[in-house]
C-alpha positions in Angstrom: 4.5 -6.7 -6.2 3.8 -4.9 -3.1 0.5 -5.9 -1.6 -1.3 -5.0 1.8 -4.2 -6.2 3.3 -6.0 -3.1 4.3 -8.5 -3.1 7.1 -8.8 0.2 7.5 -8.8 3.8 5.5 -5.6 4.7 7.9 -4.1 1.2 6.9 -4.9 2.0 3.3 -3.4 5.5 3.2 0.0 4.3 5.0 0.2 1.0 3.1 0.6 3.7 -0.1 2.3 6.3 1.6 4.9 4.4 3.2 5.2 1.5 1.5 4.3 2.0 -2.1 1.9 -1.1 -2.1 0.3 -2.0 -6.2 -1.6 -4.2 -5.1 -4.2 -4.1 -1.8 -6.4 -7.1 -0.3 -9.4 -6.9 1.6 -11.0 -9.1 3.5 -14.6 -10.2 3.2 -14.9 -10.9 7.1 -13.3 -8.3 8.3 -15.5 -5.5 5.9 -18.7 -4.6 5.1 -19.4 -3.4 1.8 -19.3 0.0 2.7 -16.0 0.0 4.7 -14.6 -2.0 2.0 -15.6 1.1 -0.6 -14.3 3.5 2.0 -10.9 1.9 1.9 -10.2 1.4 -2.2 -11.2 5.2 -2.3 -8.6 5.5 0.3 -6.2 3.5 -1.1 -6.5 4.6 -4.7 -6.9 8.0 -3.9 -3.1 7.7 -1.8 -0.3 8.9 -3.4 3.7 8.1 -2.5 5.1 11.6 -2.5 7.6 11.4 0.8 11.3 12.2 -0.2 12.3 9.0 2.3 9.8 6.2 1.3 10.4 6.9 -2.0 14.3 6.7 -1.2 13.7 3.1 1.4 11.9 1.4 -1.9 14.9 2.4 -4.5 17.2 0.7 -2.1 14.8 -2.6 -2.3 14.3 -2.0 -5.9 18.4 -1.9 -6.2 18.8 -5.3 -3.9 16.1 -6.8 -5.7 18.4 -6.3 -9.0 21.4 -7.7 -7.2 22.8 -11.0 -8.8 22.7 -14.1 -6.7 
């Protein structure tokens, strides 16, 4: 799992972009409704299509399958 917190509709794009986050998390005193709208359409609307982001989370993905 790759979760962000996402205050933002910049936040939200990069947290996708960069870091091919599944999961976001908003939080209730930091958004009003609309904002908080504003950034799952963000967010879900983000794809991860950079050669180099996809290349930095297939090295994690590899360490992650490493045995102790």
């Amino acid at each position: 799992v790759r979760a962000a917190m996402a205050t933002t509709e910049t936040i939200a794009r990069y947290s996708r972009e960069h870091n091919g986050a599944n999961v976001l998390t908003l939080g209730s005193s930091f958004l009003s409704a609309d904002e908080a709208r504003a950034v799952v359409v963000a967010w879900i609307g983000t794809p991860m299509r950079e050669p180099r982001y996809i290349r930095r989370l297939a090295k994690l993905r590899d360490l992650e399958r490493r045995e102790p």
